[in-house]
C-alpha positions as CSV (number, residue, x, y, z in Angstrom):
1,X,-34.2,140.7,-7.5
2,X,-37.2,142.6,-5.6
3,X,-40.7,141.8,-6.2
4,X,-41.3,145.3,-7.9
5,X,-38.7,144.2,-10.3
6,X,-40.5,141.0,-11.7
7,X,-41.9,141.5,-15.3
8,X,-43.1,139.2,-17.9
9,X,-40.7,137.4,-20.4
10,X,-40.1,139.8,-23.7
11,X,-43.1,139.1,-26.5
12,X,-45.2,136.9,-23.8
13,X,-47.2,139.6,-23.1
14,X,-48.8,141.5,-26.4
15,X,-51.3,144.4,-26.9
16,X,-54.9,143.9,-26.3
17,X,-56.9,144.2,-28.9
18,X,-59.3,147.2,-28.6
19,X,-62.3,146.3,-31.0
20,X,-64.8,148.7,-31.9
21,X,-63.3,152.0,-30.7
22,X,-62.9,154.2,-33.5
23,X,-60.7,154.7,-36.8
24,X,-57.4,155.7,-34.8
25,X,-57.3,151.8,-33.6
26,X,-56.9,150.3,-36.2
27,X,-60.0,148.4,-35.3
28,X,-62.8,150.5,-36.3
29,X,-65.4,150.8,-38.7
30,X,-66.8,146.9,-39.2
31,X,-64.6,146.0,-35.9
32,X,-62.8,143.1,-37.8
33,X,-66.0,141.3,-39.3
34,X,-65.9,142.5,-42.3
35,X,-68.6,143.5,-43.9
36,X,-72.5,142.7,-44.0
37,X,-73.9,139.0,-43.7
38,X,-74.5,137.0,-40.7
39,X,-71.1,136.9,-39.2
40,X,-71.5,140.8,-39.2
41,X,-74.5,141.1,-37.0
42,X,-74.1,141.3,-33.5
43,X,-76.8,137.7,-32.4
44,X,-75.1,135.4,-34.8
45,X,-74.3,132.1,-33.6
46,X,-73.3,129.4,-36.0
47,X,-75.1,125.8,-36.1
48,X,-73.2,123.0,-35.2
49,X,-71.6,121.3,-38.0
50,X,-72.1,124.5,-40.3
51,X,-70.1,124.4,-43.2
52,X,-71.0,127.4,-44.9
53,X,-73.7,126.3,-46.9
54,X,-72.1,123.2,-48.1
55,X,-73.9,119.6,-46.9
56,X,-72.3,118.9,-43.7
57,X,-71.1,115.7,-42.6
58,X,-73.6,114.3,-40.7
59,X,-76.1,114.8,-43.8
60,X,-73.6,113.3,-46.4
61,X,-73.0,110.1,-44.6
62,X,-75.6,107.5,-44.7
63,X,-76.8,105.9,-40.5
64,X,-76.1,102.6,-40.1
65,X,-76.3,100.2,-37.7
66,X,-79.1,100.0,-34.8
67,X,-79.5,99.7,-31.0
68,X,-81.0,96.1,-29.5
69,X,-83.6,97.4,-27.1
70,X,-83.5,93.7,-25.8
71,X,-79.8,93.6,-24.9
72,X,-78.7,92.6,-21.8
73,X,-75.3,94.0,-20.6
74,X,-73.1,91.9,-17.8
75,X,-70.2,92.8,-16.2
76,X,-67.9,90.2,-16.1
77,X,-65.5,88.9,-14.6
78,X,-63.2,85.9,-14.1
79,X,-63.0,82.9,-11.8
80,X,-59.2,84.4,-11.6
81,X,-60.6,87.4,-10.0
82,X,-63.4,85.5,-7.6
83,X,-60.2,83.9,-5.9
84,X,-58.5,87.4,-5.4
85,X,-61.7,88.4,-4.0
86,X,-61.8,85.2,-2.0
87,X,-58.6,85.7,-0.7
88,X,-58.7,89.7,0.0
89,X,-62.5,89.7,1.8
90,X,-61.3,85.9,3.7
91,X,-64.9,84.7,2.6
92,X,-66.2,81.1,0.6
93,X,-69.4,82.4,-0.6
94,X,-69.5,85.0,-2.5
95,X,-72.4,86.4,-5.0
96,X,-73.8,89.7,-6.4
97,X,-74.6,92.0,-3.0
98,X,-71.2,90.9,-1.9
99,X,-70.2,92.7,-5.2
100,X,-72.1,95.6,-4.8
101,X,-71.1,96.1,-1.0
102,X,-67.5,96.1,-1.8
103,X,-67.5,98.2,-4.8
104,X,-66.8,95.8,-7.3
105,X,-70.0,96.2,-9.2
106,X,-72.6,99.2,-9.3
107,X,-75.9,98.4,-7.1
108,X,-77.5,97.8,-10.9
109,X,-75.2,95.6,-13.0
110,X,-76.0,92.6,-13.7
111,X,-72.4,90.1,-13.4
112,X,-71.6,86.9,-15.5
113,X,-68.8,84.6,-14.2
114,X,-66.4,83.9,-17.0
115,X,-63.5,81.4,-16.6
116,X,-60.1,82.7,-17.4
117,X,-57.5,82.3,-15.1
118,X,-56.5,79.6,-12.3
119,X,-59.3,78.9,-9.3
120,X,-57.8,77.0,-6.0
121,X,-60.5,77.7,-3.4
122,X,-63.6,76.0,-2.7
123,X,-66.3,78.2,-3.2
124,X,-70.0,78.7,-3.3
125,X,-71.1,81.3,-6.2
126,X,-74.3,82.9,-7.2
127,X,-74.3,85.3,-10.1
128,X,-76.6,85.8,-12.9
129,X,-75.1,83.9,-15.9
130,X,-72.0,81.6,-16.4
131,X,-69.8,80.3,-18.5
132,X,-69.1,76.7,-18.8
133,X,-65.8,76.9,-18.7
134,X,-66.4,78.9,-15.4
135,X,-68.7,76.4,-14.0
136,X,-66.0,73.4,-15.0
137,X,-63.3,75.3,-12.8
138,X,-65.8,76.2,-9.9
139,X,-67.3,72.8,-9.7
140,X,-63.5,70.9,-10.2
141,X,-62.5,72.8,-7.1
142,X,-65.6,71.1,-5.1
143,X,-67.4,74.3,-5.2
144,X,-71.3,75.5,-6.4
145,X,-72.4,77.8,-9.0
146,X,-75.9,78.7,-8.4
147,X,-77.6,81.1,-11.4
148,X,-79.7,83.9,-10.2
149,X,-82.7,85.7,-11.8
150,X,-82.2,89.2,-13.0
């Protein structure tokens, strides 16, 4: 086999549709939109969530629900991880712009210490909210959990 020889697989490949040039294609006259209305002029675009005049869906259904404008988001994470983290970075204090430098949190987030999972090390740890079950196992271990201000 040459490289002149190569052709596409049988059926893969079919004719191009040749709108809008004339009765002999097949394709002439109204060019395959039928006739009058809006679909028919050249311009149209159709609204998102048109249903052709029927009430669309975002009308029919009622809103619900609402958004807290006072809700304060924390990432969290678990006294579990604060020993990886501990053990990986060699280090006994660790709080939020230790976080941030390494990657684990983004320079904005605000992190609450929650306490699932097993804690060996002594450690010192500021954040800006805790758990008590996370300040039980930090404190157990001889350690310090120090809240910070947002």
């Amino acid at each position: 086999m040459k490289l002149h020889e190569l052709k596409p697989a049988k059926g893969s490949k079919g004719r191009e549709k040749r709108i809008g040039r004339g009765e002999g294609s097949g394709h002439g006259g109204t060019s395959t939109r039928g006739h009058k209305g809006a679909q028919a002029r050249s311009g149209y675009s159709r609204k998102i969530g048109f249903e052709g005049g029927q009430m669309p869906i975002q009308r029919r259904l009622p809103k619900f629900g609402f958004t807290n404008i006072n809700r304060v988001e924390y990432i969290p994470l678990n006294v579990s991880d604060l020993q990886t983290i501990s053990e990986k970075l060699g280090v006994t204090a660790i709080n939020v712009e230790l976080l941030k430098q390494n990657g684990i949190v983004s320079k904005t987030a605000l992190v609450k210490i929650l306490g699932n999972g097993e804690l060996t090390a002594k450690l010192e740890v500021s954040a800006n909210a805790f758990s008590k079950s996370a300040i039980a196992k930090i404190e157990a271990q001889g350690g310090t959990a120090t809240t910070i201000e947002k």
